[in-house]
C-alpha positions in Angstrom: -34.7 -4.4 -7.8 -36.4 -1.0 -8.1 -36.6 1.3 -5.2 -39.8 2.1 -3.1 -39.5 5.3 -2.8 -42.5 5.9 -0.3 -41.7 2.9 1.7 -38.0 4.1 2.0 -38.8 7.7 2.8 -41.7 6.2 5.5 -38.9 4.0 7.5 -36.4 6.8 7.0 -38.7 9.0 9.1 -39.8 6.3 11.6 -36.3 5.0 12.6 -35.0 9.3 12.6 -38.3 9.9 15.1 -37.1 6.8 17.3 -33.6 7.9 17.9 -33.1 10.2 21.0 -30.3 12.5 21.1 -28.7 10.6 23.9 -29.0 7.9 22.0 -26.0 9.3 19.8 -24.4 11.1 22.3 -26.0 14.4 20.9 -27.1 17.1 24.0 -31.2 17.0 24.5 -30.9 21.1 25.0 -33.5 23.0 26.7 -35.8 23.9 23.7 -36.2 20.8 21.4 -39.2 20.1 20.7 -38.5 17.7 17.3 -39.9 14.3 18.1 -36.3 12.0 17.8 -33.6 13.8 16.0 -33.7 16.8 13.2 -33.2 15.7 10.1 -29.9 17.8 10.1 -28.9 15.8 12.9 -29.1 12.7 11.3 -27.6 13.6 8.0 -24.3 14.6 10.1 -24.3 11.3 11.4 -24.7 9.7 8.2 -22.2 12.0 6.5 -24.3 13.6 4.0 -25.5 16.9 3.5 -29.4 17.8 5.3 -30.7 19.0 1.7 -30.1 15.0 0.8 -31.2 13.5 3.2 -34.7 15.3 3.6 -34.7 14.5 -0.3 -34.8 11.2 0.7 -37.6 11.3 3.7 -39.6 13.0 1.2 -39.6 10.6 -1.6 -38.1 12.7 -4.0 -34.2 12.1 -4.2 -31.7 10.0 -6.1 -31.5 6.3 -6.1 -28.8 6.2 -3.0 -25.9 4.1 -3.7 -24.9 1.2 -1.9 -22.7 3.1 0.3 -24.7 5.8 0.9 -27.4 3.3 2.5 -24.5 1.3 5.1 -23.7 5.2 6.2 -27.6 5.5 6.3 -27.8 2.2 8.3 -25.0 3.3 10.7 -26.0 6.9 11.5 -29.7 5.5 12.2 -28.2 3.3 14.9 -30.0 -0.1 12.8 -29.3 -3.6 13.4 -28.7 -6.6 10.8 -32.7 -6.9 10.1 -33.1 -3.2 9.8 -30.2 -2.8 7.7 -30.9 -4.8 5.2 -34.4 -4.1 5.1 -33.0 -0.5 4.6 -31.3 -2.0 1.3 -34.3 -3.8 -0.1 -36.7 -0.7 0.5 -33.2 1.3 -1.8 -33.4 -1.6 -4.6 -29.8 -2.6 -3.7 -28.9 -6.3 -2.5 -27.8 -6.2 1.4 -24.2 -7.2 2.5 -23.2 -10.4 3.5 -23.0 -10.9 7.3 -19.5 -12.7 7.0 -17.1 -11.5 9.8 -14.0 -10.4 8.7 -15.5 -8.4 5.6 -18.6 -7.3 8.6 -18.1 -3.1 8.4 -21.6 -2.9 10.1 -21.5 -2.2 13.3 -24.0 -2.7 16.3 -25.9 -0.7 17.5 -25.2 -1.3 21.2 -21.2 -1.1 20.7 -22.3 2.4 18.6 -24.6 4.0 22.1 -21.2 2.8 24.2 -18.8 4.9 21.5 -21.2 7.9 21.7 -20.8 7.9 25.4 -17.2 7.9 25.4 -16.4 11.3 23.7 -14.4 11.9 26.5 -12.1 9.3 26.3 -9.9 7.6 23.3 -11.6 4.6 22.3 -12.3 3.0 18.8 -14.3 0.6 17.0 -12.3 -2.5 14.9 -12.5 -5.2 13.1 -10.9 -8.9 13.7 -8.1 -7.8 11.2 -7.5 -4.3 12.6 -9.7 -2.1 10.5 -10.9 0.9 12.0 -14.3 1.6 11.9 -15.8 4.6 14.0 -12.9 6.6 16.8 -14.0 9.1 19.3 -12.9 12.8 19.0 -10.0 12.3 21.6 -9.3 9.0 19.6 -8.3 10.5 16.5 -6.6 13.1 18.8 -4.5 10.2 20.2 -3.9 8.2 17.1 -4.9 10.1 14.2 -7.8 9.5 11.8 -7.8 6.0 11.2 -10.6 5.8 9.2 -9.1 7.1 6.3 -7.6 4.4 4.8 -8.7 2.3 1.7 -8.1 -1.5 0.3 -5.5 -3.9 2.3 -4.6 -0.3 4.3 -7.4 -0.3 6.3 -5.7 -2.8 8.4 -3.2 -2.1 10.8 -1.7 -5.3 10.7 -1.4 -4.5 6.7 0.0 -0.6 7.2 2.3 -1.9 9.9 4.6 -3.7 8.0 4.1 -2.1 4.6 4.1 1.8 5.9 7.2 2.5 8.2 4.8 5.5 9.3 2.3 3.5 10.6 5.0 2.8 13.8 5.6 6.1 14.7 3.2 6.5 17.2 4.5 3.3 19.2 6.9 3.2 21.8 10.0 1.2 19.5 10.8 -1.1 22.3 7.2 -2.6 21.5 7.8 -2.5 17.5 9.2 -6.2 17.9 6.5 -7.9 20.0 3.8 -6.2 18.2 5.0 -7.6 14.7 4.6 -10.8 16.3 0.8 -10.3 17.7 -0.4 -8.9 14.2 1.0 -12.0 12.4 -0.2 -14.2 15.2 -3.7 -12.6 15.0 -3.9 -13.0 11.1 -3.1 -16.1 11.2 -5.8 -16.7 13.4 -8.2 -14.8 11.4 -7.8 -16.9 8.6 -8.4 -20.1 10.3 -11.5 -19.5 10.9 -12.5 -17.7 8.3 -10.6 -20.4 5.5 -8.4 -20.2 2.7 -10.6 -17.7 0.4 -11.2 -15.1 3.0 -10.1 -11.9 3.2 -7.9 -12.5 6.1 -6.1 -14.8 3.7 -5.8 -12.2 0.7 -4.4 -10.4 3.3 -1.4 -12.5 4.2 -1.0 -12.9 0.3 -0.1 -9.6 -0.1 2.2 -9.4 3.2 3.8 -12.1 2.0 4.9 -10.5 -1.5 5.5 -7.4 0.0 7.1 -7.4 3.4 10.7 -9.7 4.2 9.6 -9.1 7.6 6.3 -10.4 7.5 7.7 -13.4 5.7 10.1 -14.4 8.4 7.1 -14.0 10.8 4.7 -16.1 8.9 7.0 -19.1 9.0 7.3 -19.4 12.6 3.1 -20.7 13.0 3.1 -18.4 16.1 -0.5 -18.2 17.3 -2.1 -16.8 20.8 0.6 -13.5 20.9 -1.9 -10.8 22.5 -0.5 -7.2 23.4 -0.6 -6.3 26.9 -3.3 -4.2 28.9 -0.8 -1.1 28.9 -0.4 0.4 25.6 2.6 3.4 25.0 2.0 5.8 22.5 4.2 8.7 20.9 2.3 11.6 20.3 4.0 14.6 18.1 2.6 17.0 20.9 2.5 15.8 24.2 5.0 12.3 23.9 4.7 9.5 25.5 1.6 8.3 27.0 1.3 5.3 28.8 -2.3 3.9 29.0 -4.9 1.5 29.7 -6.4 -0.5 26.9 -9.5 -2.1 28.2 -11.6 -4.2 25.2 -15.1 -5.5 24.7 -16.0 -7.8 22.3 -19.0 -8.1 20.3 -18.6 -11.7 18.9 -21.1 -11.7 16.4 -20.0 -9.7 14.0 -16.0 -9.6 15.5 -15.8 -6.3 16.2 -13.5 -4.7 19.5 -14.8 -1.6 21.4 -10.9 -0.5 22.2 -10.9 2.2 25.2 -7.6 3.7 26.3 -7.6 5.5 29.9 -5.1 6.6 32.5 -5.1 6.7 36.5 -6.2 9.9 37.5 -3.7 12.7 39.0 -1.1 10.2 36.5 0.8 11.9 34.0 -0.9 10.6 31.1 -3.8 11.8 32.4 -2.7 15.2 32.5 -1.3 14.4 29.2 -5.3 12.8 28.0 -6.3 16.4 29.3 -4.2 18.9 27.3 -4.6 16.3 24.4 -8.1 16.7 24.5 -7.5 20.7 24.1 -5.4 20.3 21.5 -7.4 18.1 19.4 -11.0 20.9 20.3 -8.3 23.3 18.5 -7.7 21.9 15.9 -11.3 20.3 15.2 
């Protein structure tokens, strides 16, 4: 397919001018008068530089790559239809909509995130892949987004990264090992035998004794609990609230961590929050 240049840089402009900073969690300020977002605005959000972006709006840039467009498609806020429209207008063949390999996310769970830069929450797949974390997330947890191939999935890190448990309280290590093989397990019963939950557990299973001891058992339905405990190098232990919303159709988890207020971990949330503005 060949790229429409003009129709891409039209819809570009139209879906930028429809976003409201609020809509991202951006500040409206007192002097804006830009109708929807700057163009510099957006190309934070989608991860590009503004000099590229505006290329883009005007018609004149470089045939984006398939990537480039689903960070496009994200930072624009667009659902399914848009999205792929967005990938038609760029010459390139739109993603398949197939849960577990879903990285697009909606744009309703995205407004929620934006609003929650206060607090630790994240976005993730069915199979534990992080997709989008809020400031204070990666504060709490690190950047999570990082990670390429099979290690995008905590389930996969977890038993193939002895790293990847360090920021869990080790009296949990046990159960948790349990849930993630319970979950994948899951995963690939309803996605089938050629998912990629299944070339998942096909890697565990060559790699990790422990994983192979677990995968034996058939254990389905293990869930964490609502508290979580996490060790953080600066401020230790934390014990918080996980509360979860689920957006079925694509299986995606909003996960959002809080504390009581006037609680220790709250006070804890609070000088975490400094730490991570310093180091930002």
């Amino acid at each position: 397919m060949d790229i429409d240049r003009d129709g891409l840089a039209e819809f570009l402009r139209h879906r930028r001018e429809a976003l409201q900073p609020e809509d991202v969690g951006l500040p409206r300020g007192v002097r804006r008068r830009t109708v929807g977002l700057r163009r510099e605005e957006i190309a934070a959000l989608c991860h590009m530089s503004p000099d590229y972006y505006a290329r883009l709006e005007r018609a004149s840039g470089p045939r984006p790559s398939e990537q480039m467009i689903a960070s496009i498609a994200q930072g624009l806020h667009l659902n399914h239809a848009e999205r792929d429209h967005l990938f038609h207008l760029a010459g390139r063949t739109s993603p398949s909509r197939s849960g577990a390999s879903e990285q697009h996310i909606a744009p309703g769970l995205l407004r929620i995130l934006d609003r929650l830069q206060d607090t630790p929450a994240e976005i993730v797949t069915e199979l534990g892949e992080t997709l989008r974390q809020t400031r204070l997330g990666i504060a709490l947890t690190g950047d999570l987004t990082v990670y390429q191939g099979p290690a995008r999935s905590i389930g996969y890190r977890w038993f193939t990264d002895p790293s990847a448990r360090a920021r869990y309280a080790s009296g949990e290590h046990d159960h948790l090992s349990r849930v993630f093989v319970s979950r994948l397990r899951e995963v690939i019963g309803r996605r089938g035998p050629q998912s990629h939950a299944a070339a998942l557990a096909e890697g565990l299973l060559e790699e990790s004794q422990e994983f192979r001891t677990l995968w034996e058992r058939h254990e389905v339905g293990f869930r964490p609990g609502t508290g979580k405990r996490f060790i953080h190098p600066e401020v230790g232990l934390l014990e918080l609230d996980c509360q979860t919303l689920v957006e079925p159709e694509q299986a995606h988890l909003l996960l959002v961590y809080t504390a009581a207020p006037g609680s220790e971990a709250h006070e804890k949330l609070q000088l975490l929050s400094v730490i991570g503005s310093e180091l930002g």
